[in-house]
mmCIF file of the C-alpha atoms, coordinates in Angstrom:
data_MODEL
# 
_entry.id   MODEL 
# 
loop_
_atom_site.group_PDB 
_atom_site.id 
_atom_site.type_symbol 
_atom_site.label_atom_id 
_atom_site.label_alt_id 
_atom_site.label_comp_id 
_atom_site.label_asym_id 
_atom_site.label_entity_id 
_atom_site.label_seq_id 
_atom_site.pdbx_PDB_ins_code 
_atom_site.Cartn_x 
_atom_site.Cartn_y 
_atom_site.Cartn_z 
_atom_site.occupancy 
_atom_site.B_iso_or_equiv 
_atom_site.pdbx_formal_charge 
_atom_site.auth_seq_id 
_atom_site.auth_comp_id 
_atom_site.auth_asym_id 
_atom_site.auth_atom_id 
_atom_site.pdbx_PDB_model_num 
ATOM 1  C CA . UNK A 1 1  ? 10.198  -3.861  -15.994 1.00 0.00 ? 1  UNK A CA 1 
ATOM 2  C CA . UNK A 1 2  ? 11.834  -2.081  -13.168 1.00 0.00 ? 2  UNK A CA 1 
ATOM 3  C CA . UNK A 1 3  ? 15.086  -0.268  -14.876 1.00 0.00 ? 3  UNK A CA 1 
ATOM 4  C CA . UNK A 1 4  ? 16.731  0.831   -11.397 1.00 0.00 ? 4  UNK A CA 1 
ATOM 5  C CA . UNK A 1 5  ? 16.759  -0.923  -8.059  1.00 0.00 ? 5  UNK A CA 1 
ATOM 6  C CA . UNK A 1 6  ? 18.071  0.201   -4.360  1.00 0.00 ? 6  UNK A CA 1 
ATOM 7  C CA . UNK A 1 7  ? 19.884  -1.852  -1.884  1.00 0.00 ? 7  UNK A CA 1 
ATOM 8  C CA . UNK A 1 8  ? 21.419  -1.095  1.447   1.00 0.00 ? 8  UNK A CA 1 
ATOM 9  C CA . UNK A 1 9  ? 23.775  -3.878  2.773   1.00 0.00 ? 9  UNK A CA 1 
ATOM 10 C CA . UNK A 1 10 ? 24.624  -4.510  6.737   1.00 0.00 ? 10 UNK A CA 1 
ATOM 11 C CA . UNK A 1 11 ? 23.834  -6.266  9.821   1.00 0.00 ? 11 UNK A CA 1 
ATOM 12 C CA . UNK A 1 12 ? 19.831  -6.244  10.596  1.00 0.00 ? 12 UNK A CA 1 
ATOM 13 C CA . UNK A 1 13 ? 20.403  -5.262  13.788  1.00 0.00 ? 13 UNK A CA 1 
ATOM 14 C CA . UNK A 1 14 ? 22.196  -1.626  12.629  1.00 0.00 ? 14 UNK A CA 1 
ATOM 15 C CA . UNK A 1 15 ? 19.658  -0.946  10.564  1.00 0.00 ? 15 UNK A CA 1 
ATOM 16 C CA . UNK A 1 16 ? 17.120  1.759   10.951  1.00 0.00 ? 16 UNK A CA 1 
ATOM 17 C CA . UNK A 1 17 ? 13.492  2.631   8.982   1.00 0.00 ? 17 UNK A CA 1 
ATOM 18 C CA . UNK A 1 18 ? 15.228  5.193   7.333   1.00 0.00 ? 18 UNK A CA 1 
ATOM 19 C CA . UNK A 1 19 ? 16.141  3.316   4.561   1.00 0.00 ? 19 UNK A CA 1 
ATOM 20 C CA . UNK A 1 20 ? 12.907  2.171   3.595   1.00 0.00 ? 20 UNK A CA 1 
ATOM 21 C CA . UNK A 1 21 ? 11.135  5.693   4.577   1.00 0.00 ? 21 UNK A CA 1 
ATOM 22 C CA . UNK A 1 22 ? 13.145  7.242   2.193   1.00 0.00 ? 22 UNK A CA 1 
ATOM 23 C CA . UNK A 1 23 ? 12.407  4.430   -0.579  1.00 0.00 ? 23 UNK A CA 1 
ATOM 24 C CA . UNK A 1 24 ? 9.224   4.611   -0.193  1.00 0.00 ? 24 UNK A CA 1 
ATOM 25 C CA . UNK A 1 25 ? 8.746   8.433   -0.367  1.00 0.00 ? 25 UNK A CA 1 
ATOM 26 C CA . UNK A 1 26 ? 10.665  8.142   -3.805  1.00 0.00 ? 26 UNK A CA 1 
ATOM 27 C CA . UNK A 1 27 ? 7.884   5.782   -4.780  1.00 0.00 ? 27 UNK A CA 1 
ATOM 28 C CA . UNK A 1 28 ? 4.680   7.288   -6.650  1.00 0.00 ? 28 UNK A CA 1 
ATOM 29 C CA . UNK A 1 29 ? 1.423   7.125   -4.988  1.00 0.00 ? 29 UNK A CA 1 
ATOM 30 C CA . UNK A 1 30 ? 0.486   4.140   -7.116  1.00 0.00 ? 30 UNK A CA 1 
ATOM 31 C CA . UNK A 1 31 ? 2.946   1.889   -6.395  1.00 0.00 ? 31 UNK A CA 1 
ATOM 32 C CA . UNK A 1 32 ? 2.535   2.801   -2.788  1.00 0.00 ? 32 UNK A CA 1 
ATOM 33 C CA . UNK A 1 33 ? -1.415  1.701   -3.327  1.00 0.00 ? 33 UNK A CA 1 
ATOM 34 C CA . UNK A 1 34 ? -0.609  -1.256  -5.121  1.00 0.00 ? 34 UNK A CA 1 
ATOM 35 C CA . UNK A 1 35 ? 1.849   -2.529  -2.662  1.00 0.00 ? 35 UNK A CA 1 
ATOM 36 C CA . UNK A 1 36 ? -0.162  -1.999  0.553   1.00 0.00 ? 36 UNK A CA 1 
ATOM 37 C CA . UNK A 1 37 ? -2.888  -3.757  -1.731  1.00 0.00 ? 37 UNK A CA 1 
ATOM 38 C CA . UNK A 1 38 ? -0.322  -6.889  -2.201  1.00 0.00 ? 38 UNK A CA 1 
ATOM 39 C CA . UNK A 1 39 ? -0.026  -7.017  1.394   1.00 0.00 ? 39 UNK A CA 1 
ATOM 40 C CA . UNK A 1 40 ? -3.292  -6.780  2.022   1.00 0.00 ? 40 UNK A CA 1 
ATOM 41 C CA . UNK A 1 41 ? -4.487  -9.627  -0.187  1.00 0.00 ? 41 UNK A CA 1 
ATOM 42 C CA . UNK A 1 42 ? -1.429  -12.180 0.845   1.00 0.00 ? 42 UNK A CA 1 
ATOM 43 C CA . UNK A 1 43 ? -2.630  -11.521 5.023   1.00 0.00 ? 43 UNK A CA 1 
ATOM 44 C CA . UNK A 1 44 ? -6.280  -12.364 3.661   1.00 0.00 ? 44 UNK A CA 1 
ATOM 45 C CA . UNK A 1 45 ? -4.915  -15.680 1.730   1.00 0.00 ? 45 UNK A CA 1 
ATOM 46 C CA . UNK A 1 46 ? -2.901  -16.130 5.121   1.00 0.00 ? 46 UNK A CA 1 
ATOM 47 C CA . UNK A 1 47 ? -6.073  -16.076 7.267   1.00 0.00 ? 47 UNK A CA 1 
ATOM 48 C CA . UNK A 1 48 ? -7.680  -18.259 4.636   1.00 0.00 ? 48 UNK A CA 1 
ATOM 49 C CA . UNK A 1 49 ? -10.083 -15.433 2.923   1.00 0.00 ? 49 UNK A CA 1 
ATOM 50 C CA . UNK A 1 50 ? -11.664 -15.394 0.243   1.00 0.00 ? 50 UNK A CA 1 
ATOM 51 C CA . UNK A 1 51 ? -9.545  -12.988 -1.299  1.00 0.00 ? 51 UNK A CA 1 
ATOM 52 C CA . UNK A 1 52 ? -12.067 -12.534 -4.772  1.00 0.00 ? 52 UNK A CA 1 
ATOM 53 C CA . UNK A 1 53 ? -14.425 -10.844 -2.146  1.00 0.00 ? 53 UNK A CA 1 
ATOM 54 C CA . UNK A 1 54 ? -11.872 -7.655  -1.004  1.00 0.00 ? 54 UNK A CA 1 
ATOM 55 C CA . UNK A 1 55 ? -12.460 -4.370  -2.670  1.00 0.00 ? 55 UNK A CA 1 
ATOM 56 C CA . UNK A 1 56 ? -12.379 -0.673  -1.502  1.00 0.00 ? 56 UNK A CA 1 
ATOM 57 C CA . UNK A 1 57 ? -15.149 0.531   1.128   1.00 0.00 ? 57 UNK A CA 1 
ATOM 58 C CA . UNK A 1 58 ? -17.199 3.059   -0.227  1.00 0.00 ? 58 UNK A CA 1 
ATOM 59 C CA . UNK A 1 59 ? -18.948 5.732   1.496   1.00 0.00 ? 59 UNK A CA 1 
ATOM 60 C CA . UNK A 1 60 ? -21.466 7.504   -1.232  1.00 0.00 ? 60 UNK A CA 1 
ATOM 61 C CA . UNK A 1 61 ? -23.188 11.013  0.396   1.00 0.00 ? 61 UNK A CA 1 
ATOM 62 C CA . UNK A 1 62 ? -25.617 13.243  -1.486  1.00 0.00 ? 62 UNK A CA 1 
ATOM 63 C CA . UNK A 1 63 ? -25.125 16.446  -1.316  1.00 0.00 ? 63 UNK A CA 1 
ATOM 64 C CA . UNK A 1 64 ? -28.778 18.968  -2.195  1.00 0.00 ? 64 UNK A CA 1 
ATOM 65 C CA . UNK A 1 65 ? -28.799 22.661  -1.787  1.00 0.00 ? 65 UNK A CA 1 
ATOM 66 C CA . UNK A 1 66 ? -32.048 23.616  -0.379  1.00 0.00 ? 66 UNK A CA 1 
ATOM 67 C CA . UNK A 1 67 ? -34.848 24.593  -2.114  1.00 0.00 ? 67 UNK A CA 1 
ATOM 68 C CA . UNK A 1 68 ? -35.549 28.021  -2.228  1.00 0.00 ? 68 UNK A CA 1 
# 
């Protein structure tokens, strides 16, 4: 349950990004994730994805010292 909320009121067209910069740098890195995540999974229903399928690429390196 969100306690506090921000608005900015005007006309669209005097608005700049720094509105939302600012909100979003205020934001912790989690709900940063999980709304780029939200957006990622409503353009993938858009496109008509199956959206159960998305997850995180993974890139998995091994890592050996030489033997000596």
């Amino acid at each position: 349950m969100r306690r506090q909320f921000v608005e900015r009121k005007g006309k669209l067209q005097d608005m700049d990004r720094s509105f939302d910069l600012k909100f979003w740098q205020l934001q912790p890195p989690k709900a940063r994730f999980d709304a780029s995540w939200e957006l990622v999974v409503h353009y993938m229903k858009v496109k008509g994805f199956d959206v159960r399928q998305l997850r995180l690429q993974r890139s998995i390196t091994h890592f050996q010292r030489p033997q000596r």
